[in-house]
N, CA, C and O atoms as CSV, one atom per row, in Angstrom:
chain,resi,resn,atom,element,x,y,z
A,1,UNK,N,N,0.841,-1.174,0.000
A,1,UNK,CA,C,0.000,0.000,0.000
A,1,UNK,C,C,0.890,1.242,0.000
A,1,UNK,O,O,1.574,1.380,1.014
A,2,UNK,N,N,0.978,1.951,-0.726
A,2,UNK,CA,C,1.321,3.411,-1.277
A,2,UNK,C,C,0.622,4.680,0.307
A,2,UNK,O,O,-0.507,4.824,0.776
A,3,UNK,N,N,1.817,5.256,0.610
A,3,UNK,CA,C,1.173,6.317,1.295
A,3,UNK,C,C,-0.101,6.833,0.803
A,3,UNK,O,O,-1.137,6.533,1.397
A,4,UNK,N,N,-0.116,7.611,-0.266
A,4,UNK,CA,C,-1.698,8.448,-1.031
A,4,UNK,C,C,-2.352,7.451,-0.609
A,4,UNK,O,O,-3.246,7.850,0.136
A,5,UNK,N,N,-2.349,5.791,-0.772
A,5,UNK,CA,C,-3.576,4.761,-0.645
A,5,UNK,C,C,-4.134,5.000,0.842
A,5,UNK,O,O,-5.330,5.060,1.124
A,6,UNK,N,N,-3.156,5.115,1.669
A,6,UNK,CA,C,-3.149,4.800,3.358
A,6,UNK,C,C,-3.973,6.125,4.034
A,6,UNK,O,O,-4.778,6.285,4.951
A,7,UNK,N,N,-3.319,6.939,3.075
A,7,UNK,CA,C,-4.347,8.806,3.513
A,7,UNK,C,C,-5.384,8.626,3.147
A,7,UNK,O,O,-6.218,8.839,4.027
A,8,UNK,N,N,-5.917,8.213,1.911
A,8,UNK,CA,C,-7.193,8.373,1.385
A,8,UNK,C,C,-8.517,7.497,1.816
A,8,UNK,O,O,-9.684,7.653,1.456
A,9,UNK,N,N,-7.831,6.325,2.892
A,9,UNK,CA,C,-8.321,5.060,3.385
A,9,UNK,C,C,-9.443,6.494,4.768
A,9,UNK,O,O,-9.035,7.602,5.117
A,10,UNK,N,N,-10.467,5.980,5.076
A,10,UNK,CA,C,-11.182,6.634,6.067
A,10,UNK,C,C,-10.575,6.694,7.978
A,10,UNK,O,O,-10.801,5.916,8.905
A,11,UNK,N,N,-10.065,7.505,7.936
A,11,UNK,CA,C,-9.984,7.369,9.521
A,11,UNK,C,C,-10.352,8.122,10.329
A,11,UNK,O,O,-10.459,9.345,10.233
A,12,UNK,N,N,-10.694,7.094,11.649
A,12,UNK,CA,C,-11.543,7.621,12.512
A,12,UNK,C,C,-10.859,7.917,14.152
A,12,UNK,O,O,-10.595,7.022,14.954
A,13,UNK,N,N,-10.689,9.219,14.353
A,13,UNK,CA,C,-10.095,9.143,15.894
A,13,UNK,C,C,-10.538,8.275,16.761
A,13,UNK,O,O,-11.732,7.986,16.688
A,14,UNK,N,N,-9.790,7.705,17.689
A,14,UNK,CA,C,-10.066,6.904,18.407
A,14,UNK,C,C,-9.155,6.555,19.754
A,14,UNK,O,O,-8.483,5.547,19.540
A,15,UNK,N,N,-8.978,7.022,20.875
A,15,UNK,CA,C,-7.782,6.815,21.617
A,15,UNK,C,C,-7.408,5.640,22.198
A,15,UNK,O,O,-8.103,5.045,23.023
A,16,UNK,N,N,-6.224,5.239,21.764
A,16,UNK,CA,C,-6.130,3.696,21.937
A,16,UNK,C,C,-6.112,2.970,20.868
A,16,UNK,O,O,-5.861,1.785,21.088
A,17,UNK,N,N,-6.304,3.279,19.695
A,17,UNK,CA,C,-5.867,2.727,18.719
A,17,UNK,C,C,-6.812,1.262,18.236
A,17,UNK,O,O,-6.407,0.363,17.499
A,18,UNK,N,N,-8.457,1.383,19.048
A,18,UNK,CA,C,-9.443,0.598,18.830
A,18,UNK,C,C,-10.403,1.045,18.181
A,18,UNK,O,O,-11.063,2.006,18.576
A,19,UNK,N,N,-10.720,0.170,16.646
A,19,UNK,CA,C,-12.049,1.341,16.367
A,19,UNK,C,C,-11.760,2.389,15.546
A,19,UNK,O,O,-12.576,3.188,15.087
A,20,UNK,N,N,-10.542,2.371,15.365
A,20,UNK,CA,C,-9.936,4.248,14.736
A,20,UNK,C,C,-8.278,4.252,15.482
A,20,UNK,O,O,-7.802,3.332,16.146
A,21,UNK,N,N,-7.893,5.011,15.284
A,21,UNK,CA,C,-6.506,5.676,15.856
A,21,UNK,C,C,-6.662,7.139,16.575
A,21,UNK,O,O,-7.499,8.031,16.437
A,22,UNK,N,N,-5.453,6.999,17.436
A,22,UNK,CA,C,-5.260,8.827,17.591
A,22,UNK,C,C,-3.934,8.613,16.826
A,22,UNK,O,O,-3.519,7.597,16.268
A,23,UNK,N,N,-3.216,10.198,16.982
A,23,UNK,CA,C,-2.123,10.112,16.640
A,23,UNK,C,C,-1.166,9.035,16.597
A,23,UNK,O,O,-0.905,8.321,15.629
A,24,UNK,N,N,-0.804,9.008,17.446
A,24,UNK,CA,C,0.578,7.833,17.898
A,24,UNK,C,C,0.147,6.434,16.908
A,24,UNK,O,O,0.894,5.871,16.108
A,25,UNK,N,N,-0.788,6.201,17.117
A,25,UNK,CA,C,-1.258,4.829,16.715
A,25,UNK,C,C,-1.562,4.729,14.974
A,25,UNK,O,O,-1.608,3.707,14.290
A,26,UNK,N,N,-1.699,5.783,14.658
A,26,UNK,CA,C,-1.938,6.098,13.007
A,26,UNK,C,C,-0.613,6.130,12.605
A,26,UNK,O,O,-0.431,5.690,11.470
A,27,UNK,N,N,0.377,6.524,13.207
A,27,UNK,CA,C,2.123,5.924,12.429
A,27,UNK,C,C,2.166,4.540,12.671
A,27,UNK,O,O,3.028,4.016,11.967
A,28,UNK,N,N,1.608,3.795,13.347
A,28,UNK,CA,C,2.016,2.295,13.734
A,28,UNK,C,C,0.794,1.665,12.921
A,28,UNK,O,O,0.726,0.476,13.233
A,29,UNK,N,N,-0.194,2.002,12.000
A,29,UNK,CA,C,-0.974,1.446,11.445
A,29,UNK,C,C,-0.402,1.689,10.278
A,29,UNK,O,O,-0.320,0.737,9.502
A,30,UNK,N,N,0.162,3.079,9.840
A,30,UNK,CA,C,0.699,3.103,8.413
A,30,UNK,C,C,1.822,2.142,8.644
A,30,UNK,O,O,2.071,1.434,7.669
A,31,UNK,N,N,2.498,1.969,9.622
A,31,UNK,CA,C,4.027,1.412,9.314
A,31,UNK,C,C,3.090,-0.431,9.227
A,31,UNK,O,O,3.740,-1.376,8.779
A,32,UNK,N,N,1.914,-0.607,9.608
A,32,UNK,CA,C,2.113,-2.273,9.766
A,32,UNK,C,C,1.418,-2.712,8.641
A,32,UNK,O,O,1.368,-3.925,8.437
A,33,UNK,N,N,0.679,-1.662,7.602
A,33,UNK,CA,C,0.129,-1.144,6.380
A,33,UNK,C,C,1.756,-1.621,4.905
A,33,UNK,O,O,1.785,-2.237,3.839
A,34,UNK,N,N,2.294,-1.233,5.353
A,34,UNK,CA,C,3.146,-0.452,4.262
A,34,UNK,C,C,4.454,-1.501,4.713
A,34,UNK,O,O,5.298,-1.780,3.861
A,35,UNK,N,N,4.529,-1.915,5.759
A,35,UNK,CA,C,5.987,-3.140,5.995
A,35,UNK,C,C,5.514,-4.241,6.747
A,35,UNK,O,O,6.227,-5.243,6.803
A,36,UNK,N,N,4.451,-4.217,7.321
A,36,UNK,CA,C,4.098,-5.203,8.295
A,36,UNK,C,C,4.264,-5.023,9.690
A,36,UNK,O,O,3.475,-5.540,10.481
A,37,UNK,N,N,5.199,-4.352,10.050
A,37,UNK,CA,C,5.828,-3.956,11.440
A,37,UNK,C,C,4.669,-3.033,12.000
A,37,UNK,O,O,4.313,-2.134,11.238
A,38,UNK,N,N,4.059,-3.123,13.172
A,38,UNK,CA,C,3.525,-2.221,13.938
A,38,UNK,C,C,3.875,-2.247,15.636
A,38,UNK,O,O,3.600,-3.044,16.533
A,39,UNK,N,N,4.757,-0.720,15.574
A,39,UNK,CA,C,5.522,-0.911,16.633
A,39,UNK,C,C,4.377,0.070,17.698
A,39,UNK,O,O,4.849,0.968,18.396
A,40,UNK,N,N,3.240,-0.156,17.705
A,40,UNK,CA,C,1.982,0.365,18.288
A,40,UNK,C,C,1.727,-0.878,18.968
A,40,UNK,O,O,2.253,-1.001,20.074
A,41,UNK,N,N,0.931,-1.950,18.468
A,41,UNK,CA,C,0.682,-3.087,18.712
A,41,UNK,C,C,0.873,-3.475,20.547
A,41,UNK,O,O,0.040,-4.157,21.143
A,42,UNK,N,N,1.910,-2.986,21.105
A,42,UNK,CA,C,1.414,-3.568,22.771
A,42,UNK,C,C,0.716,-2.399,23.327
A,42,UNK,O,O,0.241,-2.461,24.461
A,43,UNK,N,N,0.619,-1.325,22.599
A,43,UNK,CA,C,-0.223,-0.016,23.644
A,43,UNK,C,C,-1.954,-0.418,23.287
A,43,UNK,O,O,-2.922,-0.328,24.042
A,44,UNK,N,N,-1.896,-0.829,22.009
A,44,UNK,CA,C,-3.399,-1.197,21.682
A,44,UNK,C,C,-4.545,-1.286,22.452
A,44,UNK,O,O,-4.554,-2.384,23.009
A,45,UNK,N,N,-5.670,-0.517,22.777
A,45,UNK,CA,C,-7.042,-1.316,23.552
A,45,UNK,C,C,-5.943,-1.012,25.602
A,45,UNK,O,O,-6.444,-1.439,26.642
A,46,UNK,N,N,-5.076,-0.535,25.585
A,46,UNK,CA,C,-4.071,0.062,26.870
A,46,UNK,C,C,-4.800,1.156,27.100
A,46,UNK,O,O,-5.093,1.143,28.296
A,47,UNK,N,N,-5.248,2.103,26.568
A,47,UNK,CA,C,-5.496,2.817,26.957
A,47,UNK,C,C,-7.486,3.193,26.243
A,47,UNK,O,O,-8.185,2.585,25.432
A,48,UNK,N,N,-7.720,4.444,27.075
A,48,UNK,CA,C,-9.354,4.821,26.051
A,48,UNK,C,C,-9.230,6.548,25.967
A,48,UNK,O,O,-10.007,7.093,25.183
A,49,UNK,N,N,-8.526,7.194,26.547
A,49,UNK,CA,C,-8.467,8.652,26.841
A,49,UNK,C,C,-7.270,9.235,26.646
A,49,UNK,O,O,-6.251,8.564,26.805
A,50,UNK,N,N,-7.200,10.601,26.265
A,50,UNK,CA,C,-6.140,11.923,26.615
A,50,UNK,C,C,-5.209,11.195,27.874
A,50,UNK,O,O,-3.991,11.050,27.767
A,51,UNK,N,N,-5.797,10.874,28.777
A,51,UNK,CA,C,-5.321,11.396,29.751
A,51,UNK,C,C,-4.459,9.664,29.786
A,51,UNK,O,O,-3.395,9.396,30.344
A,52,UNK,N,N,-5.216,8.879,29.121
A,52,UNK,CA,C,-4.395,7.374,29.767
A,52,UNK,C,C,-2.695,7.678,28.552
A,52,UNK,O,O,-1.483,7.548,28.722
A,53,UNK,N,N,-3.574,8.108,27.428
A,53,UNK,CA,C,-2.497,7.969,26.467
A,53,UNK,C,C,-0.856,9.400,27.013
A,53,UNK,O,O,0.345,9.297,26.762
A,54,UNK,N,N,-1.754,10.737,27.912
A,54,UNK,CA,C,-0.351,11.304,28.294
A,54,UNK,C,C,0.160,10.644,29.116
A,54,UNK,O,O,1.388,10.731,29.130
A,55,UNK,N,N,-0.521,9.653,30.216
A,55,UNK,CA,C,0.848,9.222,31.158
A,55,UNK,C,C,1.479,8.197,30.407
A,55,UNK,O,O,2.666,8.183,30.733
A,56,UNK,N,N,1.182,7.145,29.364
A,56,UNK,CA,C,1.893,6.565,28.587
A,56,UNK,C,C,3.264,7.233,28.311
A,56,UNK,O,O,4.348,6.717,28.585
A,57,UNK,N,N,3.108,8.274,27.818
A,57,UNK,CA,C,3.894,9.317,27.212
A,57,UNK,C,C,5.149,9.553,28.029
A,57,UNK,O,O,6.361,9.430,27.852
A,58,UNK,N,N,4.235,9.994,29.122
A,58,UNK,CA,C,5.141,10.514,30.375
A,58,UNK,C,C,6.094,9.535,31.247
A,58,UNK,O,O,7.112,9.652,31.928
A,59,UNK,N,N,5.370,8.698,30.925
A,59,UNK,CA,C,6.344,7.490,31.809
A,59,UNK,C,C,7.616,7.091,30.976
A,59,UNK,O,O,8.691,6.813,31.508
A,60,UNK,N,N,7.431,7.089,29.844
A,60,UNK,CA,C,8.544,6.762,28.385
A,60,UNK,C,C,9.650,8.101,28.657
A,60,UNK,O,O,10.815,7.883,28.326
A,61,UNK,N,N,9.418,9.069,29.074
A,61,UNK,CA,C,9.874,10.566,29.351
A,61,UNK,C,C,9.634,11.630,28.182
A,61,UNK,O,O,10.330,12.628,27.996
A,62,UNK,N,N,8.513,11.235,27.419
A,62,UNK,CA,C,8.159,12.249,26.424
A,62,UNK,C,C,7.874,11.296,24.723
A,62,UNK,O,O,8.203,10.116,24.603
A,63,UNK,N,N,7.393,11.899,23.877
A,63,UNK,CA,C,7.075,11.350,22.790
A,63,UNK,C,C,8.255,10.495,22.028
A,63,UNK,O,O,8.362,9.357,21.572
A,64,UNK,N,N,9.133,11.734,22.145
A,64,UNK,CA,C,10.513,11.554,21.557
A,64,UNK,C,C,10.824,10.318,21.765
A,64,UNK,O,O,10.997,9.553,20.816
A,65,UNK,N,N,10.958,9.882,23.188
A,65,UNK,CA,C,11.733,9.006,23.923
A,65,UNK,C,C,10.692,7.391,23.794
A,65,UNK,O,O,11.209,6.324,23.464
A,66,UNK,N,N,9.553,7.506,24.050
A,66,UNK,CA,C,8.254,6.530,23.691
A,66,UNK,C,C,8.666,6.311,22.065
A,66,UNK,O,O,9.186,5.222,21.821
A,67,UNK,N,N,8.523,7.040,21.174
A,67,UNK,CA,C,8.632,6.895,19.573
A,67,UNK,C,C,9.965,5.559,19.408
A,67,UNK,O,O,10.116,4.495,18.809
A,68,UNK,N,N,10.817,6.551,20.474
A,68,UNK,CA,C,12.499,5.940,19.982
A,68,UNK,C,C,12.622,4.380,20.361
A,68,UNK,O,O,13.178,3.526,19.670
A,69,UNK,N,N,12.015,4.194,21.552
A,69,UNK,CA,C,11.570,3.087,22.590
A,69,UNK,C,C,11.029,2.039,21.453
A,69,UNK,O,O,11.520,0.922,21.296
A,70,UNK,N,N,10.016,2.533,20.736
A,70,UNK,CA,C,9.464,1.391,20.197
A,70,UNK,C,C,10.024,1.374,18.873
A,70,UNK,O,O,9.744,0.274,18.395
A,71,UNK,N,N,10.744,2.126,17.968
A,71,UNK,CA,C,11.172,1.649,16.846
A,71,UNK,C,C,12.319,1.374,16.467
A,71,UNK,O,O,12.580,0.730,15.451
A,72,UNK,N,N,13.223,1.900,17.354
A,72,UNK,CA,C,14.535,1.766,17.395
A,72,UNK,C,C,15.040,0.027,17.611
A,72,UNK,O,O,15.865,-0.672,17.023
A,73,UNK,N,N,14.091,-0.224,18.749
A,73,UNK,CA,C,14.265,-2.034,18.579
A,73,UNK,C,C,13.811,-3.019,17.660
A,73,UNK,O,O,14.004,-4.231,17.756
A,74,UNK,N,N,13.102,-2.330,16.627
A,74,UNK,CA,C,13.029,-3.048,15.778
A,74,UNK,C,C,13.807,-3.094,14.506
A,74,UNK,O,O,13.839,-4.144,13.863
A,75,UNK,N,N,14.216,-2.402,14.243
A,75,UNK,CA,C,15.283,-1.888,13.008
A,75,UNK,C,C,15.267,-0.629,12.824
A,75,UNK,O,O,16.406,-0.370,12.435
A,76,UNK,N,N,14.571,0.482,12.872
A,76,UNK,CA,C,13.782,1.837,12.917
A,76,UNK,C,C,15.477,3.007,12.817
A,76,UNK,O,O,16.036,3.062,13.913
A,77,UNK,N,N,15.968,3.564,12.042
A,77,UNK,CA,C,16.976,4.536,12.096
A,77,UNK,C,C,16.344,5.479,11.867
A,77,UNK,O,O,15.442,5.698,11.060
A,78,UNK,N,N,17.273,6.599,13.271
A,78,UNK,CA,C,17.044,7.650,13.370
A,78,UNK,C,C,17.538,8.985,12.284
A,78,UNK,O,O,18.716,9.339,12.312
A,79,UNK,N,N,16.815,9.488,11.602
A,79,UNK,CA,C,17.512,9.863,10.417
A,79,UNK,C,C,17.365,11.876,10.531
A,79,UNK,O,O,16.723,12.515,11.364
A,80,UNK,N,N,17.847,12.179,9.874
A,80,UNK,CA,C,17.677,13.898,10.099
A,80,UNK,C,C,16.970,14.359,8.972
A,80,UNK,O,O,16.262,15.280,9.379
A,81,UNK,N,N,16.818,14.213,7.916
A,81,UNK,CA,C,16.042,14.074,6.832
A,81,UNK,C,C,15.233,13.480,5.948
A,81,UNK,O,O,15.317,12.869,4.883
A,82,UNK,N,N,14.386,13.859,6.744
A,82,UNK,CA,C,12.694,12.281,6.822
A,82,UNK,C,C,12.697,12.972,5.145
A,82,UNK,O,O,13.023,14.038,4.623
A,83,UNK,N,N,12.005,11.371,4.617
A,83,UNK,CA,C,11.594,10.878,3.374
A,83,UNK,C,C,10.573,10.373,3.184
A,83,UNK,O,O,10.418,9.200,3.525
A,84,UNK,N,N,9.600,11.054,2.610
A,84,UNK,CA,C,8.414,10.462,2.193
A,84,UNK,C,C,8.359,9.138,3.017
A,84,UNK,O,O,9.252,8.291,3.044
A,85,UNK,N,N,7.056,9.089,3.749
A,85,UNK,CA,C,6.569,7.936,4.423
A,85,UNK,C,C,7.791,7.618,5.723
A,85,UNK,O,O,7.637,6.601,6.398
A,86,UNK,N,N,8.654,8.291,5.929
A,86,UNK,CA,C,8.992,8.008,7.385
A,86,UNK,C,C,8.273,8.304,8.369
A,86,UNK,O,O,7.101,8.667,8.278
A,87,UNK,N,N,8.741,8.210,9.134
A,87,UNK,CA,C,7.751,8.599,10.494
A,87,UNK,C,C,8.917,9.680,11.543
A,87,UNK,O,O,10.141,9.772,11.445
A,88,UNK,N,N,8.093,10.294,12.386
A,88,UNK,CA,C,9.065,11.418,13.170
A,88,UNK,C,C,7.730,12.069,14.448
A,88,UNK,O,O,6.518,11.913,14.593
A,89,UNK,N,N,8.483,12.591,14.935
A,89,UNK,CA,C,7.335,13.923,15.884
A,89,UNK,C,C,8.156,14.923,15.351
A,89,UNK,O,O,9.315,15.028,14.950
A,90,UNK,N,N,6.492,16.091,15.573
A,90,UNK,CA,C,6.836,17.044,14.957
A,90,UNK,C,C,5.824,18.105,16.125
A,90,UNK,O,O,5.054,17.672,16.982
A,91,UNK,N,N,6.143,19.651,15.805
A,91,UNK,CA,C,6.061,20.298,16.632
A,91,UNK,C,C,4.359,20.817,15.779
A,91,UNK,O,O,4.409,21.266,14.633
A,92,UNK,N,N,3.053,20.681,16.472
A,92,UNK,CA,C,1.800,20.969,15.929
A,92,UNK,C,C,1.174,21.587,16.587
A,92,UNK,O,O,0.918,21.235,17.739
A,93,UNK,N,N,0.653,22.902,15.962
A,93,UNK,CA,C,-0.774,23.293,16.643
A,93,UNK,C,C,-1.743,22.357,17.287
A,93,UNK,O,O,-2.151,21.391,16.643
A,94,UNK,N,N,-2.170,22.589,18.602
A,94,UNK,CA,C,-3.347,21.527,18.944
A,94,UNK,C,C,-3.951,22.744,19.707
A,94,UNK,O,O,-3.299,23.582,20.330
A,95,UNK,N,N,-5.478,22.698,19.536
A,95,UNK,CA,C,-6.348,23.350,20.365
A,95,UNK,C,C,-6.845,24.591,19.502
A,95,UNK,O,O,-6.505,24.891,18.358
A,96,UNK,N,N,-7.884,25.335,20.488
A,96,UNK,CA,C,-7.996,26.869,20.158
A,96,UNK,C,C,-7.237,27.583,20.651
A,96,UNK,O,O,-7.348,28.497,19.833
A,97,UNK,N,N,-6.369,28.014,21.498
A,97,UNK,CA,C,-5.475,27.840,21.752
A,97,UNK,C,C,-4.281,28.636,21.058
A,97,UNK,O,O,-3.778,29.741,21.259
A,98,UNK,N,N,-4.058,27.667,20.211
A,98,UNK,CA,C,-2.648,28.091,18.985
A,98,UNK,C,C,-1.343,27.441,20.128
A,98,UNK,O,O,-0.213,27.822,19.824
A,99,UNK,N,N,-1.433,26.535,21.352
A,99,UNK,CA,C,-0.579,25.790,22.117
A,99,UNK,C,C,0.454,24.610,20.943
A,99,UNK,O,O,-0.107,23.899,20.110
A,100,UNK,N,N,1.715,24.635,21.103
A,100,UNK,CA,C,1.977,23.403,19.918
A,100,UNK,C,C,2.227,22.068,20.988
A,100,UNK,O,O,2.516,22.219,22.175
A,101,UNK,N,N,2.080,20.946,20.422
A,101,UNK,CA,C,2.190,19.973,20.893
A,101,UNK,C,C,3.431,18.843,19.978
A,101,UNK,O,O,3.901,19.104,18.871
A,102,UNK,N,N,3.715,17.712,20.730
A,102,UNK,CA,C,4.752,17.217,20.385
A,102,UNK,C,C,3.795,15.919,19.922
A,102,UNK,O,O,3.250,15.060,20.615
A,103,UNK,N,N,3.814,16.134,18.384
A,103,UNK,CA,C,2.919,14.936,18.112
A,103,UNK,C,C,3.672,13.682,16.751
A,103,UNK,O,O,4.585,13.831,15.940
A,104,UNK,N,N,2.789,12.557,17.042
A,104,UNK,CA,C,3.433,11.620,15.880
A,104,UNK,C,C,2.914,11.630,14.586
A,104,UNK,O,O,1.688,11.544,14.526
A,105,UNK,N,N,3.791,11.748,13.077
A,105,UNK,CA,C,3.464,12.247,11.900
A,105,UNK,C,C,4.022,10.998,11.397
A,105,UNK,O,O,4.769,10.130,11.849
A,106,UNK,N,N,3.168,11.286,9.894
A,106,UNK,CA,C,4.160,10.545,8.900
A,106,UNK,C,C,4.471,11.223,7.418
A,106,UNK,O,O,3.597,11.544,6.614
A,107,UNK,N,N,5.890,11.372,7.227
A,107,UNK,CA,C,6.446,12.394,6.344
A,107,UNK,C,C,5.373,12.554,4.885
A,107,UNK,O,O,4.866,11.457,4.653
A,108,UNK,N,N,5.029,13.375,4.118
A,108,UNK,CA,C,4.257,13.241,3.092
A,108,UNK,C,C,4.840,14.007,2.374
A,108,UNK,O,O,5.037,15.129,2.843
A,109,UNK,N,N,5.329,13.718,1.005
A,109,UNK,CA,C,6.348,14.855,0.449
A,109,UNK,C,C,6.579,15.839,1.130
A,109,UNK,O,O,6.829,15.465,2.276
A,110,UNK,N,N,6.624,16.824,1.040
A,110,UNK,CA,C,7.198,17.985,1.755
A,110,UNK,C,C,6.188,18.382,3.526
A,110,UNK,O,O,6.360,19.156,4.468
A,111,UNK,N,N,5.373,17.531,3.226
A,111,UNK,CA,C,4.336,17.687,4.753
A,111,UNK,C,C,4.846,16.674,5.355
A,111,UNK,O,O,5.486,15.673,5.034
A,112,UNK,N,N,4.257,17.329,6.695
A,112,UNK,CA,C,3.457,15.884,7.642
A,112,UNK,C,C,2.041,15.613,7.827
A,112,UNK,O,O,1.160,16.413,8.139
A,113,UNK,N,N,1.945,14.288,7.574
A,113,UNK,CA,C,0.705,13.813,7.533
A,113,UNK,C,C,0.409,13.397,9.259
A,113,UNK,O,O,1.264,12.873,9.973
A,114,UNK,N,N,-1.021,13.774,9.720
A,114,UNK,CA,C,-1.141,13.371,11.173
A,114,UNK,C,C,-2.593,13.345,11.356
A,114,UNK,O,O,-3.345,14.025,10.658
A,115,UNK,N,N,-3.060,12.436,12.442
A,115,UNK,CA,C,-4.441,12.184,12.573
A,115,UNK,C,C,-4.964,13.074,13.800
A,115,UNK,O,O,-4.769,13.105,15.015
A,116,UNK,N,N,-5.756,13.808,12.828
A,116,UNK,CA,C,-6.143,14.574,14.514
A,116,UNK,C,C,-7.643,14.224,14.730
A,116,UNK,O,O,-8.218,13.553,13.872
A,117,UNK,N,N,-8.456,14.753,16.104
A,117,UNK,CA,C,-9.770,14.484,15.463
A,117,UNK,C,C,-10.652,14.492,14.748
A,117,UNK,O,O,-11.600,13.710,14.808
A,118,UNK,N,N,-10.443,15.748,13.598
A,118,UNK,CA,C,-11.325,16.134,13.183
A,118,UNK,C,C,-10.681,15.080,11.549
A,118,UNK,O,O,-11.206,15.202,10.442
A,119,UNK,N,N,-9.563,14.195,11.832
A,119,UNK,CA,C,-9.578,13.469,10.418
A,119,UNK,C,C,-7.855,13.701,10.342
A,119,UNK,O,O,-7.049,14.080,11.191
A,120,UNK,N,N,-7.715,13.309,8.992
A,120,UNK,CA,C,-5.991,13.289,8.267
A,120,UNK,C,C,-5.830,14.702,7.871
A,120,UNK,O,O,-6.709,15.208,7.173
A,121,UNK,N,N,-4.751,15.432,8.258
A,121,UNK,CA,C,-4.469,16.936,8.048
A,121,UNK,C,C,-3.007,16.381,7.829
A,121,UNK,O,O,-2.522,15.361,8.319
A,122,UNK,N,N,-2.390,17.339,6.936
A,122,UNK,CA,C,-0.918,17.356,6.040
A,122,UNK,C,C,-0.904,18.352,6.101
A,122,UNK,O,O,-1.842,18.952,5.576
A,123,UNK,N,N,0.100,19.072,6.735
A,123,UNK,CA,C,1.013,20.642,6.920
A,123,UNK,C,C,2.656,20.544,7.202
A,123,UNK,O,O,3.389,19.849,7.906
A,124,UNK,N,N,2.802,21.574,6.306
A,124,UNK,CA,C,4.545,21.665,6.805
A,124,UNK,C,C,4.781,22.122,8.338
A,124,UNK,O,O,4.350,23.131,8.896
A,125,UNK,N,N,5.556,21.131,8.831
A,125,UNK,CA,C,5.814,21.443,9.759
A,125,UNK,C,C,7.036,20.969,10.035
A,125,UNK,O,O,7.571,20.021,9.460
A,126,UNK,N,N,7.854,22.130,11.612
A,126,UNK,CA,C,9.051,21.522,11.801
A,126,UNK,C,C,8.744,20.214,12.786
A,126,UNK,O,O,7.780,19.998,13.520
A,127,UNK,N,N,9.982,19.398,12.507
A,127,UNK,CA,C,9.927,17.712,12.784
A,127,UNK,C,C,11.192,18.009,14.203
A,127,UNK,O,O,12.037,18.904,14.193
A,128,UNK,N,N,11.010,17.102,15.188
A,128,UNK,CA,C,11.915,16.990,16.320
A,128,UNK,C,C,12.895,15.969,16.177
A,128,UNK,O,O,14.074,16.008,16.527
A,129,UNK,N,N,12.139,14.862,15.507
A,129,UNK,CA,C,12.809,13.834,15.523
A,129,UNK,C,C,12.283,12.820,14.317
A,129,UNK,O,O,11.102,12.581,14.568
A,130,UNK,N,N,12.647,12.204,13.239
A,130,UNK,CA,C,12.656,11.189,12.604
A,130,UNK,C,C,12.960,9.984,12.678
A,130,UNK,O,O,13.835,9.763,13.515
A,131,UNK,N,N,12.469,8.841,11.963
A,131,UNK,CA,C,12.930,7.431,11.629
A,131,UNK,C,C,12.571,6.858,10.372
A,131,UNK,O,O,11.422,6.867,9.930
A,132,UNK,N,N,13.665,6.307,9.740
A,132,UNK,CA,C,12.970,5.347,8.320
A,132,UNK,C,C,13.376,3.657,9.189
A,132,UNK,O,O,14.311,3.174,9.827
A,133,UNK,N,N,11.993,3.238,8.699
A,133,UNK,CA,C,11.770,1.704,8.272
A,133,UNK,C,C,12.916,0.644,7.967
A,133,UNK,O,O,13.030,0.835,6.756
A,134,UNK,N,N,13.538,-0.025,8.175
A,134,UNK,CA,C,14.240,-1.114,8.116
A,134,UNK,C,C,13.807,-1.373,6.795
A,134,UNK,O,O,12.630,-1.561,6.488
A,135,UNK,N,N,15.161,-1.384,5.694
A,135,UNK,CA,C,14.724,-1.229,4.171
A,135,UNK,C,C,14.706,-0.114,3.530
A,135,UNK,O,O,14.865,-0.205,2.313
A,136,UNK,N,N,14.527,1.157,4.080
A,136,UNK,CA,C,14.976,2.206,3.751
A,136,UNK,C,C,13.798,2.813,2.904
A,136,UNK,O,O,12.833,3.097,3.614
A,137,UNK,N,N,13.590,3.149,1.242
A,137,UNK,CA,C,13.221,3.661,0.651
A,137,UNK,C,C,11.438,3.166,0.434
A,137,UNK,O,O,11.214,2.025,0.838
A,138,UNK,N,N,10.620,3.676,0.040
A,138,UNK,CA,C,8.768,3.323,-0.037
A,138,UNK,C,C,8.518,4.037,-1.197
A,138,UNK,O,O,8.633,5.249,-1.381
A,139,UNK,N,N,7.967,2.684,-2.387
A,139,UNK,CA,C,7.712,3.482,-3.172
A,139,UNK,C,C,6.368,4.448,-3.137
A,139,UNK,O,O,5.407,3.914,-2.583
A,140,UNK,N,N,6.139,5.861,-3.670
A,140,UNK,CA,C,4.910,6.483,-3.828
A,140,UNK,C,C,3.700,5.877,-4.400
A,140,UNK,O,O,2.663,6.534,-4.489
């Protein structure tokens, strides 16, 4: 499955990654989509809320560190110049607000692609941290 295929597929927020995705869990559905690997898979149906999925977060010591946790042991390199269909956190508007948050994307040509509630939104944004896939390159 082609990134464009994986965006255009219907998704539905969902925290916990049952039913729909939130963030975090929509990079671990594209990655188990597109290689098989879903390094989401033990948080699954773990949590139902905001609030279960920040102490997840918090206990890992931040997104960064949770992201790195789960892909790094699988083959997952940390790269500085995400490529189409990698995965990374990136720094996002969340709220009314205009607050940014440290959220999980997946590279889309020059965007990031990310699931928020209201659906799949793609904006340039700056990235904190990246990873490509074990295998390296995905075709479009």
């Amino acid at each position: 499955m082609t990134l464009h295929e994986f965006l255009a597929l219907p998704h539905r927020f969902r925290w916990g990654g049952m039913g729909g995705d939130d963030c975090t869990t929509f990079c671990g559905t594209w990655l188990q989509e597109s290689i098989g690997i879903d390094p989401a898979e033990e948080y699954r149906g773990t949590y139902g809320t905001a609030k279960g999925a920040h102490d997840i977060l918090e206990r890992a010591g931040g997104v960064v560190a949770f992201a790195a946790a789960a892909l790094e042991p699988q083959g997952f390199k940390r790269v500085q110049h995400p490529q189409h269909g990698d995965v990374g956190v990136v720094k996002a508007p969340a709220g009314l607000d205009g607050e940014t948050k440290e959220i999980c994307a997946i590279r889309f040509g020059p965007l990031w692609a990310l699931l928020a509630p209201s659906g799949v939104v793609a904006k340039k944004l700056d990235h904190i941290a990246a990873w490509r896939a074990p295998g390296g390159d995905r075709k479009e």
